[in-house]
C-alpha positions in Angstrom: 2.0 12.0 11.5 3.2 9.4 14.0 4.2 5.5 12.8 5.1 3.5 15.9 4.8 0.0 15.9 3.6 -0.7 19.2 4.0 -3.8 21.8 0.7 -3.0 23.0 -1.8 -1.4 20.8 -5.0 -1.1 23.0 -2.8 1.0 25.3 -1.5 2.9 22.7 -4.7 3.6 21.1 -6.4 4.5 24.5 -3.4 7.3 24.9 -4.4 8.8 21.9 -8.2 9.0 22.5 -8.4 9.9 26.0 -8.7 13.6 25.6 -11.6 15.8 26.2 -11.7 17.1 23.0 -12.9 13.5 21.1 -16.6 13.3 21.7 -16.8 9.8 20.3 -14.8 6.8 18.7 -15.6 5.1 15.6 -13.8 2.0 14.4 -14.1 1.0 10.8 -13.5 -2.6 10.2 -14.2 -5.3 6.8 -15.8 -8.5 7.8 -11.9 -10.6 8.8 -10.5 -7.3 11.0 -14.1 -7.4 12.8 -13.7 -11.1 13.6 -9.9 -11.2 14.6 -9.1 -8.0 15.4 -11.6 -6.1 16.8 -12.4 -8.4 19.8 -8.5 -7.3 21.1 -9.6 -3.5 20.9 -13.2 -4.2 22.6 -11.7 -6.2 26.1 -10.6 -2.1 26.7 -13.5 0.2 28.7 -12.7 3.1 26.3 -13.8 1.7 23.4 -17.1 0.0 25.0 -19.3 2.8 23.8 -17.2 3.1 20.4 -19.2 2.4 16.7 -18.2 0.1 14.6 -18.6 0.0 10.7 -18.0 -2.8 8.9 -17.9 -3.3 5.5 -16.6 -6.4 3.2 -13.0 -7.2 2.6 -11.2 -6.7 -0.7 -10.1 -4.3 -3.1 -13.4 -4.6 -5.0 -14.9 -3.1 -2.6 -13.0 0.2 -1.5 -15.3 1.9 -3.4 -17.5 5.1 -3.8 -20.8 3.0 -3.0 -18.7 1.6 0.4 -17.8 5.6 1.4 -21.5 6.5 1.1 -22.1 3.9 3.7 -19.7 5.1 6.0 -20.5 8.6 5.4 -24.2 7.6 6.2 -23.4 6.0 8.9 -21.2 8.4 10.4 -24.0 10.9 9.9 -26.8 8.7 11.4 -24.7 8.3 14.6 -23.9 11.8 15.4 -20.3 11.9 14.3 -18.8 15.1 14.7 -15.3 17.0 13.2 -14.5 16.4 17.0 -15.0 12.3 16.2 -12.5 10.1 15.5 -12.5 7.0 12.9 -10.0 4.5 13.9 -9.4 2.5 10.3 -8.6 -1.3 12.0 -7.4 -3.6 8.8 -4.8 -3.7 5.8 -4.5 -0.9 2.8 -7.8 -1.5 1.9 -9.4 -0.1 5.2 -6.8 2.6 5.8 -7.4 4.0 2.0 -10.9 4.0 2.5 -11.1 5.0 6.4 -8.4 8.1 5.3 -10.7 9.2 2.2 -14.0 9.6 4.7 -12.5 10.8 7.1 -10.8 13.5 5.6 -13.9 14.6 3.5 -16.6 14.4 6.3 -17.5 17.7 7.5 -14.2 19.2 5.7 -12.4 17.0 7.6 -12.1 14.8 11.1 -9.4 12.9 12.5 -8.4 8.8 12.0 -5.7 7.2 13.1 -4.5 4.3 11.2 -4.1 0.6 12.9 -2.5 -1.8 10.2 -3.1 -5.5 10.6 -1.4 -6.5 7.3 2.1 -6.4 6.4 1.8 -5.1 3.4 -1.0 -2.3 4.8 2.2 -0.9 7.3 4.3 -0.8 5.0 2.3 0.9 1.9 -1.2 2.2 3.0 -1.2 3.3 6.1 1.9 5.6 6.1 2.1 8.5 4.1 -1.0 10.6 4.5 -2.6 9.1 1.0 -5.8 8.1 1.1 -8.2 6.9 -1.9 -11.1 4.8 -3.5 -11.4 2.8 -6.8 -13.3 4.8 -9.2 -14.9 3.0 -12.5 -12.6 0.3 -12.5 -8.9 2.5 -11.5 -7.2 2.2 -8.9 -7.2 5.2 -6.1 -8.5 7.6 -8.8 -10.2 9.6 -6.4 -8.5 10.2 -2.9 -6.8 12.9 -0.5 -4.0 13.8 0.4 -4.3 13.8 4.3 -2.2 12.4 7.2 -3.5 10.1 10.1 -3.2 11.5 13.9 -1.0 8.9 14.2 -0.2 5.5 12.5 0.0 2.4 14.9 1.2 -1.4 14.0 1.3 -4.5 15.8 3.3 -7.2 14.5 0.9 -10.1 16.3 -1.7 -8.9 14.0 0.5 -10.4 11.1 0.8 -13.9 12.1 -3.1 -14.6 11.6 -1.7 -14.3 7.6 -1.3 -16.6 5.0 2.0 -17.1 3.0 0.9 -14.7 0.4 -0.3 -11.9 2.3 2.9 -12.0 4.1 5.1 -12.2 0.7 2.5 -8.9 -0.7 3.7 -7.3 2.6 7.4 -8.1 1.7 7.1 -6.7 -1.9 6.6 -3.2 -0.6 9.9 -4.3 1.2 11.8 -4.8 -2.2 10.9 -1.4 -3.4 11.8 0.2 -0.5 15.4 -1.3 -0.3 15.8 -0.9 -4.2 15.5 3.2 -4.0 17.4 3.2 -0.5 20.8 1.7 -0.7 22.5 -1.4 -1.6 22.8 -2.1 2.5 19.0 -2.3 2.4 19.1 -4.6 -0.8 21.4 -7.5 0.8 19.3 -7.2 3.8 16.4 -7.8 2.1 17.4 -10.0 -0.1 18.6 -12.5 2.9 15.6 -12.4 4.8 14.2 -16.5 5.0 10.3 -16.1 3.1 10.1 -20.0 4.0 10.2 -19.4 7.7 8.4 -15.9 8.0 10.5 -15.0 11.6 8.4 -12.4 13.2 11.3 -10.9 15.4 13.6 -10.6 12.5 11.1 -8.6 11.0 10.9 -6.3 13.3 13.7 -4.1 12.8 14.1 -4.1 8.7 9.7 -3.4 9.3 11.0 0.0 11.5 13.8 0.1 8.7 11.6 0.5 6.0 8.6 2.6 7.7 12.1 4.8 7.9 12.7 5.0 4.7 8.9 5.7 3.3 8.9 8.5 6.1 11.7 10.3 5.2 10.7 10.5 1.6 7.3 11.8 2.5 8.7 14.3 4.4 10.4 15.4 1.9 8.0 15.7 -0.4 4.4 15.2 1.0 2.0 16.0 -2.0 4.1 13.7 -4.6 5.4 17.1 -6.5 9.1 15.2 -7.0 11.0 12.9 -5.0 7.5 10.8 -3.6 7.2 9.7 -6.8 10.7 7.2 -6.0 8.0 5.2 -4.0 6.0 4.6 -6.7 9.0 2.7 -8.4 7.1 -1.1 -9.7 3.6 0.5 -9.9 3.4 2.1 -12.8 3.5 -2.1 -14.3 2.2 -3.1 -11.0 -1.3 -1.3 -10.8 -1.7 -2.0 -14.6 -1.4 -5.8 -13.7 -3.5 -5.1 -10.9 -6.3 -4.0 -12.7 -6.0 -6.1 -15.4 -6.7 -9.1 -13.2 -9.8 -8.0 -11.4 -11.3 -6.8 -15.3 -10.5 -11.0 -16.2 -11.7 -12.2 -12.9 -8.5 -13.5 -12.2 -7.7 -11.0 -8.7 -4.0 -10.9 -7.8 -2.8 -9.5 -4.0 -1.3 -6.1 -4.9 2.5 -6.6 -3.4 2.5 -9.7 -6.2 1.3 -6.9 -8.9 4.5 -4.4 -7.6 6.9 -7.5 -7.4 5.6 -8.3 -11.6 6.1 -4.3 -11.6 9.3 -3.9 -10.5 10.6 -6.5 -12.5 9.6 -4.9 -15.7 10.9 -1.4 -14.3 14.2 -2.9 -14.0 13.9 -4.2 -17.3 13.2 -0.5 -18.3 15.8 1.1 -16.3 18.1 -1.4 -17.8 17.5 -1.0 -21.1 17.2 3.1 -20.8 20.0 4.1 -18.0 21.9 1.0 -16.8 20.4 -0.5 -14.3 22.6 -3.5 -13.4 21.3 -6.8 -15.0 22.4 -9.1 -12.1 20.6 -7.4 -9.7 17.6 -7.9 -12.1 18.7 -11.4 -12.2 18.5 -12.2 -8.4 14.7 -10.3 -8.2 13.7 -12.9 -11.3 15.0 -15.5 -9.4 13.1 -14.1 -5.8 10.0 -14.2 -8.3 10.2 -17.4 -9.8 10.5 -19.2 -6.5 7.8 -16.9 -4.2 5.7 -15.0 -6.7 5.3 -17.4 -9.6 4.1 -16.1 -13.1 1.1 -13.7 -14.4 -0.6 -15.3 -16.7 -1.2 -12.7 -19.9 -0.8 -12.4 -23.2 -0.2 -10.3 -25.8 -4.0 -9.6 -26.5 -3.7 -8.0 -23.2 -0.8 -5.3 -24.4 -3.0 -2.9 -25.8 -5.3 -2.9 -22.7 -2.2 -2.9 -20.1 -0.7 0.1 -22.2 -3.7 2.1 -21.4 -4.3 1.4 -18.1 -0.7 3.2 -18.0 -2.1 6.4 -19.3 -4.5 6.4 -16.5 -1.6 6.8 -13.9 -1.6 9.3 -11.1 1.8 10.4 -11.9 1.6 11.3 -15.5 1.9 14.9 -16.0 1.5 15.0 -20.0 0.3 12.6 -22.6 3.5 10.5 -22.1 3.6 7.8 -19.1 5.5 8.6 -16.0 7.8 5.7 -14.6 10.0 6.0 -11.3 13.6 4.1 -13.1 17.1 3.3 -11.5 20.3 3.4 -12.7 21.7 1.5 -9.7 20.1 0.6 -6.7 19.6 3.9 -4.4 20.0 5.8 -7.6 16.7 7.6 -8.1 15.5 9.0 -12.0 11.8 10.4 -11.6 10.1 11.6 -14.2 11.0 9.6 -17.0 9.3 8.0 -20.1 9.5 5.3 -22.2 8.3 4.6 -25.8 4.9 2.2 -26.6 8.0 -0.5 -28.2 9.8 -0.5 -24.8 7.0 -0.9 -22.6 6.0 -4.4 -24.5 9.2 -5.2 -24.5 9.2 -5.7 -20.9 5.9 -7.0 -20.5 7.7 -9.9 -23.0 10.6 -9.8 -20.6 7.9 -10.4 -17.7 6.1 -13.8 -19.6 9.4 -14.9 -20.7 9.9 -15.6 -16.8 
């Protein structure tokens, strides 16, 4: 798999499907991506006879019922394992474009376009794909890598505030299990004036950080599992807010997440409380609070137990004892884990 971010998609993107051997071009879009991103794509000859899907945006819907569509349509067109699905959006589109692609006819190639900042950064590299599945998050899904991964940092300024700190979230993460270097740099990056250039190298940074990993470890067996550091909490939290109709953006679910994993790799190996200090503080002044209580322990707590990377009855957490100072694999005790969801509220 490739990740590039481009300074000119279309002619990227026509590079990689001008060969003999793709007999068609399908572009999967939700309703926003069809209106603001795929007119950029269209103004380009090679994509005048393409397909496009489209189905709605949000999370709620990258589900099993929204694969059957595609699948059907894909099907009713005359899609071949010599097609290819270009997935044009944020995670949402690249899970869900990944998933059908790689089960259709055993298998046909996508390449992955991210318009969101948080989609580059998470989603669209690393070869996972997935759908929602009664009510958890990627419980079904593949492990299989896009032809190539393409991002185009223009896409980003039709965001909001939010969806740009969500995007910067992932950022966090990725400087936490990489080095203290990648921490500061982070860490002094302006949220109140989003610069776009400035973005551009610690965006490359990161996308060279996740790579490396996966490399590494593609199918999540061991060292994969650093990046899931913040979402053992942070899908929990996710989740939770859909089930009380109360929807949070997922990189504000990681940032709640890593803020309790730090608690947790505080209070088990070390991790240093004033670095804990200066991500509460990041939190208090761009992320604000999530609103639960302790009603909502018990159903958090098992929401855990549903996570991808437990391997026994015990739940799995990704902890630091410093920053860039990885400890996979490692559990915590019911009493610890509502400990730092009181740590979290107490914010």
């Amino acid at each position: 798999m490739h990740t590039k971010i481009s300074n000119n998609i279309t002619r990227d993107l026509v590079k990689l499907i001008e060969n003999k051997d793709i007999n068609s071009v399908f572009i999967l879009t939700d309703e926003l991506t069809k209106k603001y991103c795929l007119p950029r794509l269209m103004k380009e000859d090679a994509f005048r006879g393409s397909y496009n899907i489209t189905i709605p945006n949000g999370d709620e819907h990258k589900t099993l019922e929204s694969a059957v569509k595609i699948w059907t349509y894909l099907t009713e067109n005359g899609a071949t394992r010599s097609s290819i699905l270009i997935n044009l959006g944020g995670g949402m589109i690249t899970d869900i474009g990944g998933f059908v692609a790689s089960t259709f006819k055993r298998g046909m190639e996508y390449i992955n376009v991210s318009t969101t900042l948080l989609g580059a950064i998470d989603a669209a590299t690393g070869g996972k794909t997935g759908i929602n599945f009664r009510g958890l998050k990627n419980e079904i899904g593949t492990f299989a890598p896009a032809k190539a991964v393409l991002i185009d940092i223009d896409f980003f300024r039709t965001l909001d505030d939010k969806n740009l700190r969500s995007g910067y979230a992932e950022m966090v993460k990725h400087a936490l299990i990489d080095s203290r270097e990648s921490w500061n740099e982070i860490m002094q990056f302006d949220l109140e004036n989003f610069d776009f250039e400035k973005l551009k190298p610690l965006l490359q940074k990161n996308i060279e950080i996740k790579e490396r990993i996966v490399e590494q470890d593609p199918k999540e067996r061991g060292i994969r599992k650093a990046l899931n550091l913040g979402h053992t909490f942070g899908h929990a939290f996710e989740t939770l807010s859909y089930r009380i109709d109360e929807p949070v953006l997922h990189g504000y679910a990681v940032i709640w997440g890593l803020l309790c994993e730090l608690y947790l790799s505080h209070i088990n190996i070390g991790f240093p409380k004033e670095d804990i200090r200066k991500l509460r503080t990041l939190i208090r002044e761009y992320y604000g609070s999530f609103y639960f209580d302790c009603k909502h322990y018990e159903t958090l707590y098992e929401l855990m137990t549903h996570d991808k990377k437990n391997e026994s009855a015990d739940i799995n957490f990704t902890l630091l004892s410093n920053i860039g100072e990885i400890h996979i694999n490692q559990t915590a005790s019911k009493e610890e884990i509502f400990e730092c969801m009181d740590y979290l509220r107490e914010g």
